[in-house]
N, CA, C, O and CB atoms as a CASP TS submission, in Angstrom:
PFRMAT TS
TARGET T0000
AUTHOR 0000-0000-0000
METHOD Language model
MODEL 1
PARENT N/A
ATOM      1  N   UNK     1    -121.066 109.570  19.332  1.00  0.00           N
ATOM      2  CA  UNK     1    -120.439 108.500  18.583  1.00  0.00           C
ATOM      3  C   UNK     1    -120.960 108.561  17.144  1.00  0.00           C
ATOM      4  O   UNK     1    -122.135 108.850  16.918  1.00  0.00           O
ATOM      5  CB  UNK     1    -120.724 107.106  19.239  1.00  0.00           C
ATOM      6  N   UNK     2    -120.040 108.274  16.127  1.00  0.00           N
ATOM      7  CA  UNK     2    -120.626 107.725  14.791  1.00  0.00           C
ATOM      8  C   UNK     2    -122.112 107.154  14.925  1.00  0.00           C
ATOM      9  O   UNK     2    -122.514 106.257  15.665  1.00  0.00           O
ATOM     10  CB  UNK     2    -119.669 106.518  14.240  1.00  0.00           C
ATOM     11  N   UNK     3    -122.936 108.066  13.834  1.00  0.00           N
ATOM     12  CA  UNK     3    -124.086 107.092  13.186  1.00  0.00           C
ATOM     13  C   UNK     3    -124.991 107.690  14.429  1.00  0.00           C
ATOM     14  O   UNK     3    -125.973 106.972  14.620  1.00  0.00           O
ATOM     15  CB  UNK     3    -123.771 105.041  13.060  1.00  0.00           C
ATOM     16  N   UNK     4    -124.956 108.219  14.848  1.00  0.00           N
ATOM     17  CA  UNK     4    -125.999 108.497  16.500  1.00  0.00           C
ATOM     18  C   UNK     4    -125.891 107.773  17.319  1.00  0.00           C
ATOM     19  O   UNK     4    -126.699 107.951  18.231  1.00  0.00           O
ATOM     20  CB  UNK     4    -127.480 108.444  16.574  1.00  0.00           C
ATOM     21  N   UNK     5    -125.002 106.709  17.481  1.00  0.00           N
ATOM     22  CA  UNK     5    -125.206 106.050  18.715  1.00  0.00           C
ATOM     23  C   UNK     5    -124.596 106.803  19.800  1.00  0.00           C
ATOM     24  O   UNK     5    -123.986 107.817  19.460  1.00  0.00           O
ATOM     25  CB  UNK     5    -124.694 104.699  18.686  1.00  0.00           C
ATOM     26  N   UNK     6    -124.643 106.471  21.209  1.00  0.00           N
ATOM     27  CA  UNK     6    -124.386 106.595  22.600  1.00  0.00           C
ATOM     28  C   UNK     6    -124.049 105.726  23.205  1.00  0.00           C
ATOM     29  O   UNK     6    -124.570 104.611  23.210  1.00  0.00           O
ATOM     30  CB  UNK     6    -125.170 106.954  23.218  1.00  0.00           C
ATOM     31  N   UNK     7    -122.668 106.257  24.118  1.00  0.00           N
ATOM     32  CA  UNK     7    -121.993 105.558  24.671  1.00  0.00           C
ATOM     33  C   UNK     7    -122.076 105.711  26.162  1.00  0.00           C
ATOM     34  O   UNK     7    -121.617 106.769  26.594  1.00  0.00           O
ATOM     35  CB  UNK     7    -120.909 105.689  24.152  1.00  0.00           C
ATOM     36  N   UNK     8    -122.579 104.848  27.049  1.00  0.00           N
ATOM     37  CA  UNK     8    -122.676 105.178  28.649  1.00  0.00           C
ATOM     38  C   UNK     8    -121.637 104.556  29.070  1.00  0.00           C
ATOM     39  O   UNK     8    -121.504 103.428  28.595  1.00  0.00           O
ATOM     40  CB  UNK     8    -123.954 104.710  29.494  1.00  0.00           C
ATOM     41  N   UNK     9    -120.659 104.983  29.974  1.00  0.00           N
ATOM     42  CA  UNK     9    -119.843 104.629  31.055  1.00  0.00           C
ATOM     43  C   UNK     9    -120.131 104.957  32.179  1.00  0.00           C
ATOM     44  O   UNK     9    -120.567 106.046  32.552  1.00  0.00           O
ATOM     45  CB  UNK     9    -118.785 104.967  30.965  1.00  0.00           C
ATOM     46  N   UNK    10    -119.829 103.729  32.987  1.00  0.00           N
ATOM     47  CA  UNK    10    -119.757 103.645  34.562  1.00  0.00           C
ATOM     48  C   UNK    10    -118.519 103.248  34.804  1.00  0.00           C
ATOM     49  O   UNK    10    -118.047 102.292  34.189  1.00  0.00           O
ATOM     50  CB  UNK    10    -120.738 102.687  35.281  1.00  0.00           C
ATOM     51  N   UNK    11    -117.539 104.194  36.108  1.00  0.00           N
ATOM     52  CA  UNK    11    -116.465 103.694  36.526  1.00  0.00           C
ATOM     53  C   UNK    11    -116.418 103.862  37.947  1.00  0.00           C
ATOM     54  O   UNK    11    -116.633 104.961  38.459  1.00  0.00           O
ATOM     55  CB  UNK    11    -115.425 104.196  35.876  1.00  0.00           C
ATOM     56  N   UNK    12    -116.099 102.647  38.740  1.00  0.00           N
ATOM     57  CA  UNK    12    -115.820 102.859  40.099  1.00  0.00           C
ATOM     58  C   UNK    12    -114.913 102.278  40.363  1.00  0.00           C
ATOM     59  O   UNK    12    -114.685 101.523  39.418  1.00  0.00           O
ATOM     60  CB  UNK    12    -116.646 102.619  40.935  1.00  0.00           C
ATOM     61  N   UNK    13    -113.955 102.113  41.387  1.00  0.00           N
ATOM     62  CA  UNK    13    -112.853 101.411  41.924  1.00  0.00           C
ATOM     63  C   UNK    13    -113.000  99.533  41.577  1.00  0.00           C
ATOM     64  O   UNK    13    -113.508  98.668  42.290  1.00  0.00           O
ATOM     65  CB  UNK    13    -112.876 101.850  43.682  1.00  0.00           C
ATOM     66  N   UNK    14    -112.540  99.444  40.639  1.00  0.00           N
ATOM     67  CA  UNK    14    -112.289  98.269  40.250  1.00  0.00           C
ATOM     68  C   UNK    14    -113.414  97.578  39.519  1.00  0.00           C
ATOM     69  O   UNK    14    -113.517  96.353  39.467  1.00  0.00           O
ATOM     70  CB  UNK    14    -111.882  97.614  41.297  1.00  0.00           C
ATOM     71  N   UNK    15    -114.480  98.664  38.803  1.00  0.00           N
ATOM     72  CA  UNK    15    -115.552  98.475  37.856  1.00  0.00           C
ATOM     73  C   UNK    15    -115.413  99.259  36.887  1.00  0.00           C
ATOM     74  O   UNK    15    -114.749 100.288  37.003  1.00  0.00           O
ATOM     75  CB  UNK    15    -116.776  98.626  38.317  1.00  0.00           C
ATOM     76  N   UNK    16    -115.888  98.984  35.994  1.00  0.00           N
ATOM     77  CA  UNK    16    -115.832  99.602  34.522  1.00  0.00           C
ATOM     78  C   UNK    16    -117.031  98.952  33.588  1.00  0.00           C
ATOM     79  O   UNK    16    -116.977  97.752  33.321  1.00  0.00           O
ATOM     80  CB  UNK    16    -114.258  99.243  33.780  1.00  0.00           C
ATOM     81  N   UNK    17    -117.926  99.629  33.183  1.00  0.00           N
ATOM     82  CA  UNK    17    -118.690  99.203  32.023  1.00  0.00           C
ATOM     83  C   UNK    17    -119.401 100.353  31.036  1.00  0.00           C
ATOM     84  O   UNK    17    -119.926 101.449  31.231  1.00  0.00           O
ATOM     85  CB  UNK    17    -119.761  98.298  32.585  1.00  0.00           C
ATOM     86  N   UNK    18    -119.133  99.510  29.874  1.00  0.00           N
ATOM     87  CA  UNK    18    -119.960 100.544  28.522  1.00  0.00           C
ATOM     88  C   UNK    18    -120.902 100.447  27.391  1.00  0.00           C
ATOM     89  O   UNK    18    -120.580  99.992  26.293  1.00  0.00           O
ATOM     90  CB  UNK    18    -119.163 100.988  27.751  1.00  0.00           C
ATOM     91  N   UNK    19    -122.105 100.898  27.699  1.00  0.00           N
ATOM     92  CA  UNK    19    -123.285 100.094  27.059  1.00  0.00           C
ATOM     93  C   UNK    19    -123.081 101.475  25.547  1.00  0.00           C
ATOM     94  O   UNK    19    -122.877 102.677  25.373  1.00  0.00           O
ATOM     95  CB  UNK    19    -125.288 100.005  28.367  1.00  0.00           C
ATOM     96  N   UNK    20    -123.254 100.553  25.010  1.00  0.00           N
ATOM     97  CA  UNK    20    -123.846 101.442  23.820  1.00  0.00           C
ATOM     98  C   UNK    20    -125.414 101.362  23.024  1.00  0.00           C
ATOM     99  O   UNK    20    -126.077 100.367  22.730  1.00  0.00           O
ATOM    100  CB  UNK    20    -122.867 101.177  22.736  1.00  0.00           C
ATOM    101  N   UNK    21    -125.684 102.728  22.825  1.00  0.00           N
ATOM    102  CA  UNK    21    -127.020 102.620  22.581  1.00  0.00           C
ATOM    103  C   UNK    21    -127.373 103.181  21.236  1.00  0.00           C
ATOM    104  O   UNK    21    -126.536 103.926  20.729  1.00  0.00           O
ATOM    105  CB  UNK    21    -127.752 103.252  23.628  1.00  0.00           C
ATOM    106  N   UNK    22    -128.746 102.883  20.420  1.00  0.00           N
ATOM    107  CA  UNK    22    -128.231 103.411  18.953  1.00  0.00           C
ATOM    108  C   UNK    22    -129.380 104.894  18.925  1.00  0.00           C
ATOM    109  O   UNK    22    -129.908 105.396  19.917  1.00  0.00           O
ATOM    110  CB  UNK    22    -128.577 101.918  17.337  1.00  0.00           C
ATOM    111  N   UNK    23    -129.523 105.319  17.576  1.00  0.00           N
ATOM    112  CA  UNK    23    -129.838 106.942  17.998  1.00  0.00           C
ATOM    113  C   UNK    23    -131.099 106.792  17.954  1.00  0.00           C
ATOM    114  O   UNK    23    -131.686 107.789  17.535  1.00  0.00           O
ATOM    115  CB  UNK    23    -129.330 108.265  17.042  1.00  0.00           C
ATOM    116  N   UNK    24    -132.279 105.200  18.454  1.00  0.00           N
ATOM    117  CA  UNK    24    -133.582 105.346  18.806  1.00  0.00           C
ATOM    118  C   UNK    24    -133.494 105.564  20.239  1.00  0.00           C
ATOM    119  O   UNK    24    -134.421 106.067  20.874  1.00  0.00           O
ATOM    120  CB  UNK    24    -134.447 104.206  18.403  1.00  0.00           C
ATOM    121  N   UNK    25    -132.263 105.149  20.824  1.00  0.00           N
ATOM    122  CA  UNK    25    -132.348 104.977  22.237  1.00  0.00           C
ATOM    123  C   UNK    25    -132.415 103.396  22.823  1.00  0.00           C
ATOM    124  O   UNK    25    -132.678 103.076  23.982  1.00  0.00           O
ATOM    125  CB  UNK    25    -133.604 105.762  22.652  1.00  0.00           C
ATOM    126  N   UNK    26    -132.150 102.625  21.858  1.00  0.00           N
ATOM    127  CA  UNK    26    -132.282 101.279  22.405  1.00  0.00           C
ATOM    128  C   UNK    26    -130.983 100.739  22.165  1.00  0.00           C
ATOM    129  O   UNK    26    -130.236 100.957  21.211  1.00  0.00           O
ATOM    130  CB  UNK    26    -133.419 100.411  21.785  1.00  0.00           C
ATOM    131  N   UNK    27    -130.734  99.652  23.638  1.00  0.00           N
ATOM    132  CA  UNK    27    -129.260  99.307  23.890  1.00  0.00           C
ATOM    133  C   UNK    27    -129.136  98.477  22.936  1.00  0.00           C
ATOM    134  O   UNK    27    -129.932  97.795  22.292  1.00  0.00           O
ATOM    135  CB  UNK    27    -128.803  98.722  25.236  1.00  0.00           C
ATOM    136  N   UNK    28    -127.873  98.643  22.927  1.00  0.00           N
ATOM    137  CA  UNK    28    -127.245  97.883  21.112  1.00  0.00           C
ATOM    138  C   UNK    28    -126.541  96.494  22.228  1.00  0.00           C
ATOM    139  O   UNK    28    -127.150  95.483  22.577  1.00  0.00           O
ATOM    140  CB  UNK    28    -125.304  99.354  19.674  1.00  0.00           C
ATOM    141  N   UNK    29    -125.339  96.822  22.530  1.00  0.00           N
ATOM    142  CA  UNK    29    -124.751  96.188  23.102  1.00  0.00           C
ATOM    143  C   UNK    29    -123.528  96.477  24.282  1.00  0.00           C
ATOM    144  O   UNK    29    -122.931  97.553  24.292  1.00  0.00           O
ATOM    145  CB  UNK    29    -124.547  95.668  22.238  1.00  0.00           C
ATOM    146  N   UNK    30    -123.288  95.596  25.084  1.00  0.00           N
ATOM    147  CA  UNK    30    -121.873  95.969  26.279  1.00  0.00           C
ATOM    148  C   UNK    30    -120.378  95.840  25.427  1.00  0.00           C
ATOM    149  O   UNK    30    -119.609  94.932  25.110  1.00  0.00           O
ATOM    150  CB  UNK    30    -121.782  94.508  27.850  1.00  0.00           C
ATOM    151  N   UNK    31    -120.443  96.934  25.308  1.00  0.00           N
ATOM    152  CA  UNK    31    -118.836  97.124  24.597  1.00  0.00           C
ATOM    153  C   UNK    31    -117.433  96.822  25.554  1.00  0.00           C
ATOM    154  O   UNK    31    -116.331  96.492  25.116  1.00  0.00           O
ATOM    155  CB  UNK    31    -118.663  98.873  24.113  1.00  0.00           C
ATOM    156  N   UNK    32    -117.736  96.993  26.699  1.00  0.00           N
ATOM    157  CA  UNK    32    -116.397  96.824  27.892  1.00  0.00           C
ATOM    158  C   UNK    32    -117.253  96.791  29.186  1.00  0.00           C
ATOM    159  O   UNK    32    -118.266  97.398  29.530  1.00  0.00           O
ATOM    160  CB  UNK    32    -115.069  98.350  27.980  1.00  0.00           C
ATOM    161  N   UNK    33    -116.297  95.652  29.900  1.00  0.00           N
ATOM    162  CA  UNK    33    -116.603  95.100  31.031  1.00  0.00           C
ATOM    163  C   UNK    33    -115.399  94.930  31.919  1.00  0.00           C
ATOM    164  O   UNK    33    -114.450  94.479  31.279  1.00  0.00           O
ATOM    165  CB  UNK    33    -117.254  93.927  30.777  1.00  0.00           C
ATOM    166  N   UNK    34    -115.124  95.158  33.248  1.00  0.00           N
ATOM    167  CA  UNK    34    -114.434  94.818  33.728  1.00  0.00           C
ATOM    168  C   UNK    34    -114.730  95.187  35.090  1.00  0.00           C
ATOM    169  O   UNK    34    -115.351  96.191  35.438  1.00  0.00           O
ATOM    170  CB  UNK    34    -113.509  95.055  33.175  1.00  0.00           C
ATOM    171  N   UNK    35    -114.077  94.009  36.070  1.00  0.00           N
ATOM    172  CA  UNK    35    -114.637  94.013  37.416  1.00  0.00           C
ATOM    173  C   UNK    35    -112.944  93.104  38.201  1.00  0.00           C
ATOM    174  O   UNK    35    -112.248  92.169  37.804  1.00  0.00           O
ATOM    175  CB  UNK    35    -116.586  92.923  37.462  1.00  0.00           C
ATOM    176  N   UNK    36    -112.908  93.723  39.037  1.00  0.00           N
ATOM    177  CA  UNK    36    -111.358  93.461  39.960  1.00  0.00           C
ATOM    178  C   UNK    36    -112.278  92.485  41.460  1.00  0.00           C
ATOM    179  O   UNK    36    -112.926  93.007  42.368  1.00  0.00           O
ATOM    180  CB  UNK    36    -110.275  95.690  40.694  1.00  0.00           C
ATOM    181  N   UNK    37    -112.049  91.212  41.272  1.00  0.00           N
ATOM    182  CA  UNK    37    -112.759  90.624  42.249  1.00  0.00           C
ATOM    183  C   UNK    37    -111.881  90.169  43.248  1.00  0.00           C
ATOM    184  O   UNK    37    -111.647  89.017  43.613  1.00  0.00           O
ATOM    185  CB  UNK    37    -113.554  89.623  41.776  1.00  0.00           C
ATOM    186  N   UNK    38    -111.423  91.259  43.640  1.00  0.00           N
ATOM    187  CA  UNK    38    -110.397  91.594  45.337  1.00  0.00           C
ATOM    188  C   UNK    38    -111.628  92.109  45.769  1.00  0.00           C
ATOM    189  O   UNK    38    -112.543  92.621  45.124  1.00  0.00           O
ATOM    190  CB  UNK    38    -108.723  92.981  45.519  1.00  0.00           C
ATOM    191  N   UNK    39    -111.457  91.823  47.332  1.00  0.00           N
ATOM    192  CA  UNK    39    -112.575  92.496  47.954  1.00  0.00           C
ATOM    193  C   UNK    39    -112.623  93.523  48.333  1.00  0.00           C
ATOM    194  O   UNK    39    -111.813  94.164  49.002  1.00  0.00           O
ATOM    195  CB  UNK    39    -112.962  92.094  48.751  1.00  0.00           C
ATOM    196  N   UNK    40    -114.216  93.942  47.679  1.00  0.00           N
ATOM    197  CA  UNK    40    -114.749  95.243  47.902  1.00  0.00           C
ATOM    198  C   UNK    40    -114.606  96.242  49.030  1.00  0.00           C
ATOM    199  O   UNK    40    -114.962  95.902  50.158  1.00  0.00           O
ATOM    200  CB  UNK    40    -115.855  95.074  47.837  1.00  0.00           C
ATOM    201  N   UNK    41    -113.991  97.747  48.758  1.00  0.00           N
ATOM    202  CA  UNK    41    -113.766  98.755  49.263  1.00  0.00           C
ATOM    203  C   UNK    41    -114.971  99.475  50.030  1.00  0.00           C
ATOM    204  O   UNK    41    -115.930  99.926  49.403  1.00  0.00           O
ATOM    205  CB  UNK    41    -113.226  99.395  48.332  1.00  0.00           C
ATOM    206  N   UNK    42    -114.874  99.556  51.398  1.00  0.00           N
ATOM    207  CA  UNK    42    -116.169  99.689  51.990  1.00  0.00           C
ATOM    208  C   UNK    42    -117.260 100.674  51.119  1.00  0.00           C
ATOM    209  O   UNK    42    -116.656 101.731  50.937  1.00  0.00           O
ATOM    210  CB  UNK    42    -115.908 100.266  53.454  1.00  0.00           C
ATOM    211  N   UNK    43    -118.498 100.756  50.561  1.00  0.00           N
ATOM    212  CA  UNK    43    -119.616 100.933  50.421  1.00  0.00           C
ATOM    213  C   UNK    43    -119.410 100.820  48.390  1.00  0.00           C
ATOM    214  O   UNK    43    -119.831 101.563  47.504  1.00  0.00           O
ATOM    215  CB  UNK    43    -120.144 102.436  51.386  1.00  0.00           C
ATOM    216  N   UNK    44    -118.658  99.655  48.346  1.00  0.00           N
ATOM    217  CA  UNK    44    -118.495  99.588  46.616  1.00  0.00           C
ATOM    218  C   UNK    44    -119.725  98.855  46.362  1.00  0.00           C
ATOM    219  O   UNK    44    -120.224  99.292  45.325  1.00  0.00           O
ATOM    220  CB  UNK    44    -117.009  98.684  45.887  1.00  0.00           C
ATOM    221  N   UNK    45    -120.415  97.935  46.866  1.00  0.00           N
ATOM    222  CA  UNK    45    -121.409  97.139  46.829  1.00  0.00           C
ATOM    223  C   UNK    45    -122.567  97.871  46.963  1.00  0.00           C
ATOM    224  O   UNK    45    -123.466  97.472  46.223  1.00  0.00           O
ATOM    225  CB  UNK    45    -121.301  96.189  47.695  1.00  0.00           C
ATOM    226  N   UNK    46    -122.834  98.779  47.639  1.00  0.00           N
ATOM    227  CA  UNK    46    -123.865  99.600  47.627  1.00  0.00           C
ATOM    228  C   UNK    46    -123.871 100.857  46.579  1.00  0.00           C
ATOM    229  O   UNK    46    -124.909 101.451  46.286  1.00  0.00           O
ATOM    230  CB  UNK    46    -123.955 100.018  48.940  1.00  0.00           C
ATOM    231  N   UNK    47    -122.912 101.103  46.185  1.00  0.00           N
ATOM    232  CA  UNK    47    -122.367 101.927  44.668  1.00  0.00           C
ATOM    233  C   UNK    47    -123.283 100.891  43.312  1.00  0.00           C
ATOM    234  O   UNK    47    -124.295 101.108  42.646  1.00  0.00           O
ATOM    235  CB  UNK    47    -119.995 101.717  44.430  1.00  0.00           C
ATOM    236  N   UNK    48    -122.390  99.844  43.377  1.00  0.00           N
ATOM    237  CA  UNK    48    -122.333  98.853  42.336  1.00  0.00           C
ATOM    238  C   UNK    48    -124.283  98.420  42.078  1.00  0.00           C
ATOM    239  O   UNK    48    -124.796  98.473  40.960  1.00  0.00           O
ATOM    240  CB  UNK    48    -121.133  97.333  43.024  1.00  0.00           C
ATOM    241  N   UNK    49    -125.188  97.969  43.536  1.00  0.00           N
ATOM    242  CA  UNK    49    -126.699  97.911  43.247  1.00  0.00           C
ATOM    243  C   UNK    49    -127.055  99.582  42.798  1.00  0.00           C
ATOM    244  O   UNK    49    -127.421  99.883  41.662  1.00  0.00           O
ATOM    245  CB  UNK    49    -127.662  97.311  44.808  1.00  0.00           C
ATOM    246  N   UNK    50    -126.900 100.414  43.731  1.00  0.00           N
ATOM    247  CA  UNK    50    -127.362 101.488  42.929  1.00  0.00           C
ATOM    248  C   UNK    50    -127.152 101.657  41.608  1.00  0.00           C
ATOM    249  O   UNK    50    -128.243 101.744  41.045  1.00  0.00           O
ATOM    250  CB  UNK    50    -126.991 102.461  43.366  1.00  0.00           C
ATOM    251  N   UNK    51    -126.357 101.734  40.945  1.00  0.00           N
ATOM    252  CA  UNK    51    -126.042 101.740  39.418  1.00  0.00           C
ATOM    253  C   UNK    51    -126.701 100.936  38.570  1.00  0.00           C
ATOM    254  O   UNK    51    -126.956 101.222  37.399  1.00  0.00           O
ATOM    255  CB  UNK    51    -124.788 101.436  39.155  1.00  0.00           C
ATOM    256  N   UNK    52    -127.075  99.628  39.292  1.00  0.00           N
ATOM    257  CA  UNK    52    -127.634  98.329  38.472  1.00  0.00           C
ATOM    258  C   UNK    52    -129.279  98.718  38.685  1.00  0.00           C
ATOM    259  O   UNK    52    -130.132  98.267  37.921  1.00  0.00           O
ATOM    260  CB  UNK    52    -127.087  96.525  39.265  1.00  0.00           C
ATOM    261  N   UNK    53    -129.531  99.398  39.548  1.00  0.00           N
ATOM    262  CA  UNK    53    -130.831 100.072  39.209  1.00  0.00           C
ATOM    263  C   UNK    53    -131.204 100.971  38.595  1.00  0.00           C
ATOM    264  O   UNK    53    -132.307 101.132  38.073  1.00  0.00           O
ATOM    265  CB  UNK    53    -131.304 100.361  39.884  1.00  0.00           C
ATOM    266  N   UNK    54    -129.982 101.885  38.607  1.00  0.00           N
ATOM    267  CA  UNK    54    -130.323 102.958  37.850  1.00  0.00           C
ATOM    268  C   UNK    54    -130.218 103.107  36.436  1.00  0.00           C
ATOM    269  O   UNK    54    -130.638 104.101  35.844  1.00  0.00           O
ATOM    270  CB  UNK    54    -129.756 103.814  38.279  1.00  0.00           C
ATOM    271  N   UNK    55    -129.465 101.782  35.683  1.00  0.00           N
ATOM    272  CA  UNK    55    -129.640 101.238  34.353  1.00  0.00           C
ATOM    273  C   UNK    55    -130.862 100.645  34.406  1.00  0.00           C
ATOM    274  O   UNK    55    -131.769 101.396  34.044  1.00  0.00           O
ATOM    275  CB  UNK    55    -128.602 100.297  33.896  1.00  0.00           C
ATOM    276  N   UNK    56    -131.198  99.542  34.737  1.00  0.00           N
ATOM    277  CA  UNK    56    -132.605  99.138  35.076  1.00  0.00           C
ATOM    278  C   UNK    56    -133.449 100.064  34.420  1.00  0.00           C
ATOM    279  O   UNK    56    -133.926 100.109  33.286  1.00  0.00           O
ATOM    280  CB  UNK    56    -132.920  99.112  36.582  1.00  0.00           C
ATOM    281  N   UNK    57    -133.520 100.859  35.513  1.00  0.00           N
ATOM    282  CA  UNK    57    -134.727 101.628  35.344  1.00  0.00           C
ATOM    283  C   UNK    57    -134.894 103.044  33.975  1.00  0.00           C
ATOM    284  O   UNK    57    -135.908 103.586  33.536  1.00  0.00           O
ATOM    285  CB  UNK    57    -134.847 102.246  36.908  1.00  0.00           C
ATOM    286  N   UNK    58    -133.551 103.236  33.666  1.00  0.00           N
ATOM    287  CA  UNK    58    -133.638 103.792  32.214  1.00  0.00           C
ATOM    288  C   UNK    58    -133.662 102.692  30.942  1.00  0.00           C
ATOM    289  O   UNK    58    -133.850 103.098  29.795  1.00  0.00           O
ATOM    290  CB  UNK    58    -132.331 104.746  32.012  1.00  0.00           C
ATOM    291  N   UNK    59    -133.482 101.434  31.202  1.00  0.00           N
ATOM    292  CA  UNK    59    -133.898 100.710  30.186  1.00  0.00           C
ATOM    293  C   UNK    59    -135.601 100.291  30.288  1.00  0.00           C
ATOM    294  O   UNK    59    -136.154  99.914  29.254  1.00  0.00           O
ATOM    295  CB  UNK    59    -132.922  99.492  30.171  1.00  0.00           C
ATOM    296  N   UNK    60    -136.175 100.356  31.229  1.00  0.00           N
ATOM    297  CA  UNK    60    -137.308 100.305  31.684  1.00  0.00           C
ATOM    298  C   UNK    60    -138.126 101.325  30.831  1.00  0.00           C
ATOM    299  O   UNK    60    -139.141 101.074  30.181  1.00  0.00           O
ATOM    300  CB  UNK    60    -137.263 100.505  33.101  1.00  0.00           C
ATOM    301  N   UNK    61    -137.494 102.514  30.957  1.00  0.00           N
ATOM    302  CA  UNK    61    -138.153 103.587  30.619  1.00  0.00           C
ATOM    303  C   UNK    61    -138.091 103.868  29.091  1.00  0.00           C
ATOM    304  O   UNK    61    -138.792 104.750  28.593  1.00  0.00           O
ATOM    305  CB  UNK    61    -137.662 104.645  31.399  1.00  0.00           C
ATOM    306  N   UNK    62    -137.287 103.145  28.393  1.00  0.00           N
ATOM    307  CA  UNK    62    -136.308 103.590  26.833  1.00  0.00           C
ATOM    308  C   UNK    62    -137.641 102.264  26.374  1.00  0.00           C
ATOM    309  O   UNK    62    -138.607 102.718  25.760  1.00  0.00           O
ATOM    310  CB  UNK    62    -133.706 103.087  26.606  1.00  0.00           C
ATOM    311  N   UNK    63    -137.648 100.900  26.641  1.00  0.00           N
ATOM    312  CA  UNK    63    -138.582  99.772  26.546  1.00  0.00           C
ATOM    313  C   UNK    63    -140.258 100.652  26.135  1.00  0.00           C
ATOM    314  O   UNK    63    -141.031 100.507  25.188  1.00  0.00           O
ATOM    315  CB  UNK    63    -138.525  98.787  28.297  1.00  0.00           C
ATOM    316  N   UNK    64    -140.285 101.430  27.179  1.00  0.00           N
ATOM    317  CA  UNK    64    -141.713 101.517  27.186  1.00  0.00           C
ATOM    318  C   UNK    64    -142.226 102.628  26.114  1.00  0.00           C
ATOM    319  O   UNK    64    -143.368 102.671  25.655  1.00  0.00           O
ATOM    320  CB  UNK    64    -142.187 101.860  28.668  1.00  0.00           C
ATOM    321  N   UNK    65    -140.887 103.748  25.723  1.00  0.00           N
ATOM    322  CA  UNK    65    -141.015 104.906  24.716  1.00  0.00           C
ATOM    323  C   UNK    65    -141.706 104.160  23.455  1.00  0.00           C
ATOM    324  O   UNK    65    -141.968 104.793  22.432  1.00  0.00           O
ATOM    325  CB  UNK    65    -139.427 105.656  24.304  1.00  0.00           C
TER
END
């Protein structure tokens, strides 16, 4: 992206999100969000925590640089 920033996307069946980050590595802000709250397609919920950890834990790690 312009300027060094970074753009992360996550997409799964009826999720969508996009963090952007600037070129220290620290999250700027959620540029797009979207979530379809029909109910979940068997193992979307276990998709959806994995992911929320696995941001977690690279902001965890970007925090502590």
């Amino acid at each position: 992206m312009a300027a060094g920033q970074t753009l992360l996307q996550w997409q799964a069946t009826g999720c969508h999100i996009a963090l952007l980050f600037g070129p220290d590595g620290r999250f700027i802000r959620i540029t797009h969000e979207f979530a379809n709250y029909a109910p979940a397609p068997a193992g979307c919920i276990l998709t959806v925590t994995m992911m929320l950890i696995f941001l977690a834990t690279i902001a965890t790690a970007i925090a502590l640089h």
